[in-house]
C-alpha positions as CSV (number, residue, x, y, z in Angstrom):
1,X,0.0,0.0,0.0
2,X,1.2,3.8,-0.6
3,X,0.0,5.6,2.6
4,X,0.2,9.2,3.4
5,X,0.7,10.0,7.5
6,X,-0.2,13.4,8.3
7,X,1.2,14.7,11.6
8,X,0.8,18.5,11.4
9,X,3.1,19.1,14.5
10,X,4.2,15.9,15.6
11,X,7.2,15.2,13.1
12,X,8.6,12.0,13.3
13,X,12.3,13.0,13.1
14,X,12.0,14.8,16.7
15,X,11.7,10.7,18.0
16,X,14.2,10.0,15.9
17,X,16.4,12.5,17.4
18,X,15.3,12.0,21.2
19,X,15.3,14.9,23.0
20,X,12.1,17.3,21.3
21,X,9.8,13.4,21.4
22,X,6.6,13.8,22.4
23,X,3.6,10.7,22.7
24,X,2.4,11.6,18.9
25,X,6.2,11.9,17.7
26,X,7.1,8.7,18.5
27,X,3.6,6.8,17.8
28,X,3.8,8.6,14.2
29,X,7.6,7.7,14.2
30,X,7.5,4.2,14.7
31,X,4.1,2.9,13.4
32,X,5.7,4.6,10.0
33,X,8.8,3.1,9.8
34,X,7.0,-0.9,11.0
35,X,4.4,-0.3,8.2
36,X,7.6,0.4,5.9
37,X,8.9,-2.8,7.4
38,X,5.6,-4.6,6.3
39,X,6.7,-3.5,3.0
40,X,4.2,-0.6,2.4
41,X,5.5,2.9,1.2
42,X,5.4,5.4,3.6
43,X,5.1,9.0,3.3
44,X,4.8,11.8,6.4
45,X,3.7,14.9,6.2
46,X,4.5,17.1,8.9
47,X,4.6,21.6,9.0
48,X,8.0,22.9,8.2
49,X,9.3,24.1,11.4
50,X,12.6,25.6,10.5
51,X,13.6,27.3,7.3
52,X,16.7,25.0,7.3
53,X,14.8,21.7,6.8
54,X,15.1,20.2,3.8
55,X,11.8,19.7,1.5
56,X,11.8,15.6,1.5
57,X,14.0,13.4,4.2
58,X,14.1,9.7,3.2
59,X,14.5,8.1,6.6
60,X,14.7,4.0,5.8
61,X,13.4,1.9,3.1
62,X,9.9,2.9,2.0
63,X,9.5,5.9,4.7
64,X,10.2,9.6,3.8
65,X,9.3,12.7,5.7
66,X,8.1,15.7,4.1
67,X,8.0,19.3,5.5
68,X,5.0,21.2,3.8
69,X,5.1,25.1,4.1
70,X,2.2,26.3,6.0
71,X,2.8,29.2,8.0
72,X,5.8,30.6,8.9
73,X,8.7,28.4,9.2
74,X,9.4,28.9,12.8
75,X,8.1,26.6,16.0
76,X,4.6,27.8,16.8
77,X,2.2,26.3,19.6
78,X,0.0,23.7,18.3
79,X,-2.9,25.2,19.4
80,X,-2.0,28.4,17.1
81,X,-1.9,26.0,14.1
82,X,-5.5,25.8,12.6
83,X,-5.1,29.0,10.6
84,X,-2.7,27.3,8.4
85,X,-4.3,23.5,7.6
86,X,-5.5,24.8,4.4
87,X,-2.0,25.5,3.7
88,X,-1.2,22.2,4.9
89,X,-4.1,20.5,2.6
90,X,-2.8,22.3,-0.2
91,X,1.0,21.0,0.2
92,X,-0.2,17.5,0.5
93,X,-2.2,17.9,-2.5
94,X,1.0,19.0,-4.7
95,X,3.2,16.3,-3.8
96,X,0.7,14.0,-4.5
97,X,0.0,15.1,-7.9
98,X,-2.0,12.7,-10.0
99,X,-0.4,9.8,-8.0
100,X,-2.6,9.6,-4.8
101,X,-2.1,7.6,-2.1
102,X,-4.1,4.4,-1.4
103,X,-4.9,5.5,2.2
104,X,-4.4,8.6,3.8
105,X,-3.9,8.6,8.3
106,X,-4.5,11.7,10.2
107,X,-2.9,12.3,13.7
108,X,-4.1,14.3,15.8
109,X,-7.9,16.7,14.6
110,X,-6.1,19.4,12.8
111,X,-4.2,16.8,11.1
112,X,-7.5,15.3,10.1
113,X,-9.2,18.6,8.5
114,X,-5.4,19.4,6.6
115,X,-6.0,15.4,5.4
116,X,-9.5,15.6,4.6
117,X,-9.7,18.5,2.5
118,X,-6.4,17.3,0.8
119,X,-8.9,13.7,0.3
120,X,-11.2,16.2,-1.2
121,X,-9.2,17.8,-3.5
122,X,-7.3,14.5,-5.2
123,X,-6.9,14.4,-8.6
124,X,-7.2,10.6,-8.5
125,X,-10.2,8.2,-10.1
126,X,-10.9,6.9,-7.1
127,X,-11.8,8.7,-3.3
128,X,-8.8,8.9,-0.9
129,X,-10.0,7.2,2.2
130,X,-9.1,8.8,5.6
131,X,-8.2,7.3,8.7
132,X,-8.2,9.0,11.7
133,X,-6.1,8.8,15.0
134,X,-7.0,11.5,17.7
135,X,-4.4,10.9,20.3
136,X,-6.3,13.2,22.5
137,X,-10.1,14.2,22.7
138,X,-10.9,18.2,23.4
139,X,-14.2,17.3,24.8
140,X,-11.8,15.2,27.5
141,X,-9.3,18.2,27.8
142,X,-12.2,20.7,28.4
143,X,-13.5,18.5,31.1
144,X,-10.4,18.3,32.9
145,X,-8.5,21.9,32.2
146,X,-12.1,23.9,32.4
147,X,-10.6,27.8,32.0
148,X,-7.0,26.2,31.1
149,X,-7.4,25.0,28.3
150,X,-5.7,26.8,25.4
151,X,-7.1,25.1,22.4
152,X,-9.1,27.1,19.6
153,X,-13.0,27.3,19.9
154,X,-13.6,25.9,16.9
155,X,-12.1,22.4,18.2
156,X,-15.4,21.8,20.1
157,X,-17.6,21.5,16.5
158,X,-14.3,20.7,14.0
159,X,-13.0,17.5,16.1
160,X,-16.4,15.7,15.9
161,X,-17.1,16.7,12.4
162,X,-13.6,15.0,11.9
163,X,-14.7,11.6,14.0
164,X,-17.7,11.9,11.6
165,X,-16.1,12.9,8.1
166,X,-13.4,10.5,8.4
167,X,-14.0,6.6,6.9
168,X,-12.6,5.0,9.8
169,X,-11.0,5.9,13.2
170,X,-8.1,3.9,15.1
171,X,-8.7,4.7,18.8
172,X,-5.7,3.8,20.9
173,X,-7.7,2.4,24.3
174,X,-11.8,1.4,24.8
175,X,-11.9,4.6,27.2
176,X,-11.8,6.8,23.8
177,X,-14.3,4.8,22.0
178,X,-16.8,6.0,24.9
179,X,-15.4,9.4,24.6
180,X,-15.8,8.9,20.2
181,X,-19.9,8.0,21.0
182,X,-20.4,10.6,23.2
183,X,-19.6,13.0,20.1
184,X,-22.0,11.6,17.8
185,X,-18.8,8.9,16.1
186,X,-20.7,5.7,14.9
187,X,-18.4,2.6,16.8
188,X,-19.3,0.7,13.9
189,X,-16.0,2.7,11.8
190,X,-13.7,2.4,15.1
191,X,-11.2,-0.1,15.9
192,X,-8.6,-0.4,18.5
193,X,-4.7,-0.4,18.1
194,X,-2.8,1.0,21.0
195,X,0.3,2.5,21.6
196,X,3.3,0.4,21.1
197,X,7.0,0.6,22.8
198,X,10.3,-0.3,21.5
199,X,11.0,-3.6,22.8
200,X,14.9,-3.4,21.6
201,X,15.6,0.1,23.5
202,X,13.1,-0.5,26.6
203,X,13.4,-4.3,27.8
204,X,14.6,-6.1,30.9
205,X,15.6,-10.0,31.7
206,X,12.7,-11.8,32.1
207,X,13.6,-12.7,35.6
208,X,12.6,-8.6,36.8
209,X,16.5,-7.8,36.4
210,X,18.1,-5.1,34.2
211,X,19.7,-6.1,30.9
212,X,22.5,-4.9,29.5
213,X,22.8,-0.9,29.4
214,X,24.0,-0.9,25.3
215,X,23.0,1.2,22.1
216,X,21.7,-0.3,19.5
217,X,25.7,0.0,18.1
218,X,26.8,-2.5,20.8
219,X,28.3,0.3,22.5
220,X,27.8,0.9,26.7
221,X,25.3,3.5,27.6
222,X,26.4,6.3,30.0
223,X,25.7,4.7,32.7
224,X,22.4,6.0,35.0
225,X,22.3,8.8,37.8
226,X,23.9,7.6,41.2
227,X,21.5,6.6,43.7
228,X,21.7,9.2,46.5
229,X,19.1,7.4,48.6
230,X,17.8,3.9,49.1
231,X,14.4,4.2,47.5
232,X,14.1,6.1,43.9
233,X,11.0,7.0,42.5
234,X,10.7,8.3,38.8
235,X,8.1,10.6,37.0
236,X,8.8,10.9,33.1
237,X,6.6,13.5,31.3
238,X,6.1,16.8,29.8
239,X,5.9,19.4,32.6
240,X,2.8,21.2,32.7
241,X,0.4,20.7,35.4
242,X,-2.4,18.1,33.9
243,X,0.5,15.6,34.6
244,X,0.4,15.8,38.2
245,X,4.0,15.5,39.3
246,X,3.5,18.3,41.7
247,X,1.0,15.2,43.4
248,X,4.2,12.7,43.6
249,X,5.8,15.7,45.2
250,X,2.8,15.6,47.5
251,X,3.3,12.6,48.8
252,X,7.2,12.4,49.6
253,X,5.7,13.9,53.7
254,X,3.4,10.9,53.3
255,X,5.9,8.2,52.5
256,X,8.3,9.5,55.3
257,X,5.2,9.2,58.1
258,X,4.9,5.8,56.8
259,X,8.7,4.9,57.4
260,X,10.4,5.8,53.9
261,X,12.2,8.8,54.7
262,X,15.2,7.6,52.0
263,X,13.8,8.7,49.1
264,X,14.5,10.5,45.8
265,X,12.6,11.6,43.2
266,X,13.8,11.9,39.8
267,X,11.9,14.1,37.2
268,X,12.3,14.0,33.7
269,X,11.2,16.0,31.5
270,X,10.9,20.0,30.8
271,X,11.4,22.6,28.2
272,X,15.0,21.7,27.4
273,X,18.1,20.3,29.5
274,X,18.7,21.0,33.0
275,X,20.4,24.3,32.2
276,X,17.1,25.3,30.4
277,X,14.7,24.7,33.5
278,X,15.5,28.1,35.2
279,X,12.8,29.5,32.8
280,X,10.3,27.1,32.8
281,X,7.1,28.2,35.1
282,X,6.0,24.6,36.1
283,X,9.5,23.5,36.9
284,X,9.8,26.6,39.2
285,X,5.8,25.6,40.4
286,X,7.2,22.0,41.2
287,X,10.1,24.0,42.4
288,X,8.2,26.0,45.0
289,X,6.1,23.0,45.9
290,X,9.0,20.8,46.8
291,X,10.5,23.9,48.8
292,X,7.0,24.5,50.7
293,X,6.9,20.4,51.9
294,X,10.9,20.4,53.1
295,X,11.4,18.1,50.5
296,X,13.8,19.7,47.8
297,X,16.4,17.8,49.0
298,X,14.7,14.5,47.5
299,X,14.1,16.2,43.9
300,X,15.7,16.0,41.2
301,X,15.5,17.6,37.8
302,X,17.0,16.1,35.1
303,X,15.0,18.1,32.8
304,X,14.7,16.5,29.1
305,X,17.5,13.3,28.1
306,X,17.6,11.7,24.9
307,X,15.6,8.4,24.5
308,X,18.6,6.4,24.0
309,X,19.2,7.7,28.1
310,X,16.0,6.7,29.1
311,X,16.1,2.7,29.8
312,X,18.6,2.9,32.0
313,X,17.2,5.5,34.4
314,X,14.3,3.3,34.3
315,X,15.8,0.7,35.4
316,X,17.5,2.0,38.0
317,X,14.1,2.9,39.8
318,X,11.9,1.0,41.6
319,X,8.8,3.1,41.3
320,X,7.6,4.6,38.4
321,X,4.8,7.6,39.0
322,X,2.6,8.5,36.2
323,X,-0.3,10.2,38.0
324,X,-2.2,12.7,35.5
325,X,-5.5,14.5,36.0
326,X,-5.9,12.5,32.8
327,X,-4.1,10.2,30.3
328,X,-5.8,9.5,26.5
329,X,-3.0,6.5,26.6
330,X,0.4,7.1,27.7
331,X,3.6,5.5,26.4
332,X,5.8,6.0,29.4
333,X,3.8,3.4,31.5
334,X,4.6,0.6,28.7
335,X,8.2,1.7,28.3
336,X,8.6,1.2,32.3
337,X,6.9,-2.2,32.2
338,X,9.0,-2.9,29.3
339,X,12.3,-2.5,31.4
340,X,10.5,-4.5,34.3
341,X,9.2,-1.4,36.5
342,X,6.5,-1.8,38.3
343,X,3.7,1.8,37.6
344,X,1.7,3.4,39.7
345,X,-0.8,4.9,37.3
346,X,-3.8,7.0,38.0
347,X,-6.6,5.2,37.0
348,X,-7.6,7.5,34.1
349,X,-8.1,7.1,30.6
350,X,-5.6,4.5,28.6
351,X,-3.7,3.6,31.7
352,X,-6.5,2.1,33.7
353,X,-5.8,-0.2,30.3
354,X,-2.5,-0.2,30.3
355,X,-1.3,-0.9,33.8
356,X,-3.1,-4.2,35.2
357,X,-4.1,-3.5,38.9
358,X,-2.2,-5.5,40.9
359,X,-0.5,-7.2,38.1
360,X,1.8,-4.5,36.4
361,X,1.4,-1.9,38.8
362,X,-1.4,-0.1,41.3
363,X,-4.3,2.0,40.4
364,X,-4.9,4.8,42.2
365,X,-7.7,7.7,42.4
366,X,-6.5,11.0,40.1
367,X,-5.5,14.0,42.1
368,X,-5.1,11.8,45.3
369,X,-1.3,12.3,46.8
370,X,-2.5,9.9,50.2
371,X,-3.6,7.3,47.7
372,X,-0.1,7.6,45.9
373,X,1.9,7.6,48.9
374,X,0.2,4.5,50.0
375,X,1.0,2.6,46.4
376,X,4.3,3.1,46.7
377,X,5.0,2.5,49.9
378,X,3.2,-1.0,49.7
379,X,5.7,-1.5,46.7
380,X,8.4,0.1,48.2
381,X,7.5,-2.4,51.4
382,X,7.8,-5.7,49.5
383,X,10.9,-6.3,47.3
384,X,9.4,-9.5,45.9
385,X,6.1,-7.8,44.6
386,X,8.1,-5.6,42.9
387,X,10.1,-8.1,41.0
388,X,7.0,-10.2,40.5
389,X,5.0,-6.7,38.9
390,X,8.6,-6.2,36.6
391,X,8.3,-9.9,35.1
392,X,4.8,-9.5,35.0
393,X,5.4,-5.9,32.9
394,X,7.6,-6.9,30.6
395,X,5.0,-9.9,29.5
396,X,2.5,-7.7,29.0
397,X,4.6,-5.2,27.0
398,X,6.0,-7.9,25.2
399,X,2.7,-9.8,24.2
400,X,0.3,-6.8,23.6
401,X,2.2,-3.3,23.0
402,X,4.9,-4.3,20.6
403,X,4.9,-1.6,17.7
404,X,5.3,-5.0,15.3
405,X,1.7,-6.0,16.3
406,X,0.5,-2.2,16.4
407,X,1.4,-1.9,12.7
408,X,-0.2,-4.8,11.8
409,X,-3.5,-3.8,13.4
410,X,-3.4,-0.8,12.0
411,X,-3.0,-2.4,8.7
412,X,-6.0,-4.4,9.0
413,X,-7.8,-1.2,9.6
414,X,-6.7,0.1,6.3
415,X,-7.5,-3.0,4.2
416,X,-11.0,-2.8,5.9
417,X,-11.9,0.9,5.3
418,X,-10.2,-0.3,1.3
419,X,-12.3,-3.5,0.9
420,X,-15.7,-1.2,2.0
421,X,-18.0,0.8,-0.5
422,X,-16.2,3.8,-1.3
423,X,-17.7,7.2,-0.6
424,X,-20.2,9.0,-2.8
425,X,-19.7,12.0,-3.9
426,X,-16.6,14.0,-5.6
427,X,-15.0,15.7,-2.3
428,X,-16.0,17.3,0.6
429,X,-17.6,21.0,1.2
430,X,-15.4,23.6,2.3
431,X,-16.2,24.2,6.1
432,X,-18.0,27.7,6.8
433,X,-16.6,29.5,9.6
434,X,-12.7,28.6,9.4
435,X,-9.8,29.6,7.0
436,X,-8.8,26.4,5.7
């Protein structure tokens, strides 16, 4: 199959170089290059970013990445882009040329109107179906951020016209296909394939321990941050505040009561390296917090490492914290259960899927420091139910979450939406109200 990704601010060469990754980056990034593997040609679009980029990257046999000009080539927040998916649309449209695509998969709802319109406007014989992938649900972030939230207006009619425009939708957890019905989205045109992890970067002996620390080269890994304390805890994530690190700050007071005074935190993530976290407002929040609890001696920022860093600070935890208001999947929970972690996980969206209660990890209530501080001192407590959760984690990400099997669902969701009746009509209508 030829198939188009559209990723409007997601590129998939931020995964590739580590430190800029975000969730959509690496999903787009690796489902790509394992449907390339699968011997289908694989095309990304992404915005142009940075005068500098070059037009067409070609990344591994049967994947290239495209930067399309729309808007100014310079970083701008995501929620700024909807202005320019017309632009977008119109970029896809040219490289296409006569010589469409046989599917076409949207990440992310701007990425679906950009891929959509350019479906519309195909000079081909036949229709250019369109799969979506929404990654994350503004109905959801409205719910959750209330005043907060910073996306554009028009996402509360445009994301469900999307759902209901699109031919077929690949949710990544049975949470969103809830959330999908709630916005009118038949669940007759949605299927399931999660989030996957990279089993060759993220794994662990199948006896709980840590394997090797190499590069892919062969060559040794630095190796991870000294222990300072007995206990370590970890928190991987973007910093803003929906993530709720400030709530595994929260409970360090609660773990001492309990009897585990020796403990440190490590947090990573942020706006750049270390250096670059004297500017960042929720690092100087956490910051603050950490101060406030007489804890700032147990926290450390590590700020943003490249991926190729990562395994081996998981491994050298014993804990991993992911504890966010809310979650639409989460990848860091299956990279920790890949390396043989055990997760404590709010029970929220595609976690409460993710992380097996009491089998991979603990549940516990969002927004609910006692409740963390009680998970991890029970696993903090028991040495052995640790290593039992680890083997038990890197089973599960073995058997459900590898990317190899992601692609491969995925790819049945494109030879289902291919083998169905194909849409009437020549295109879709412009949209009224929006610049497209």
């Amino acid at each position: 199959m030829k198939i188009s990704m559209v990723s409007e601010h997601a590129s998939p060469l931020a995964a590739l170089g580590g430190v800029d990754a975000g969730g959509q980056n690496v999903h787009v990034a690796a489902l790509s290059s394992n449907l390339a593997r699968r011997g289908h040609h694989v095309t990304v679009y992404t915005r142009r970013d940075d005068p500098d980029l070059p037009a067409r990257v070609p990344v591994e046999r049967g994947l290239t990445v495209v930067h399309v000009d729309a808007g100014p080539p310079t970083h701008i927040s995501k929620d700024d882009l909807l202005p320019f998916m017309g632009q977008l649309a119109n970029g896809i449209c040219q490289d296409w040329g006569k010589n469409v695509p046989d599917v076409v998969h949207a990440h992310f709802w701007m990425s679906g109107l950009a891929a959509l319109q350019a479906a519309g406007r195909a000079k081909g014989s036949e229709p250019v179906p369109v799969v979506q992938t929404f990654h994350a649900l503004g109905s959801v972030k409205r719910r959750h951020q209330g005043a907060a939230d910073t996306s554009p207006a028009a996402r509360a009619w445009l994301e469900p016209w999307v759902g209901r425009t699109a031919d077929w939708i690949v949710a990544t957890c049975p949470d969103e296909v809830f959330e999908l019905k709630a916005l009118g989205i038949d669940p007759a045109k949605v299927s399931i394939a999660p989030c996957g992890v990279d089993l060759e970067l993220f794994n662990g002996n199948s006896d709980g321990g840590a394997a090797a620390d190499l590069y892919r080269d062969g060559k040794a890994r630095p190796s991870a941050v000294a222990r300072t304390r007995k206990y370590r805890i970890l928190s991987v994530g973007r910093l803003v505040p929906r993530k709720g690190v400030d709530l595994v700050i929260q409970s360090l007071p609660l773990l001492a009561d309990a009897g585990f005074d020796d403990v440190e935190l490590l947090i990573v993530g942020g706006s750049g390296d270390a250096l670059a976290l004297e500017d960042d407002p929720e690092v100087q929040r956490l910051r603050a917090t950490a101060r406030d609890l007489g804890v700032s001696d147990q926290v450390t920022m590590l700020g943003q490492l490249p991926r190729d860093a990562m395994p081996g600070i998981f491994r050298s935890s014993d804990v991993v914290a992911c504890t966010p208001w809310y979650e639409p999947f989460g990848i860091v929970p299956l990279e920790a259960m890949a390396c043989g972690v055990p997760v404590v996980a709010a029970a929220v969206g595609g976690l409460r899927e993710t992380v097996e209660d009491h089998g991979t990890g603990l549940h516990v209530p969002p927004r609910d420091p006692e409740a963390i501080a009680a998970a991890i001192a029970e696993l903090l407590g028991d040495p052995a139910l640790r290593v039992e959760m680890g083997r038990a984690g890197i089973r599960r990400a073995r058997s459900r979450y590898s990317w190899e099997r992601v692609a491969a669902d995925t790819e049945k969701a494109y030879r289902s939406v291919l083998a169905a009746t194909q849409r009437a009509g020549e295109g879709y209508e412009p949209l009224e109200g929006v610049v497209l």
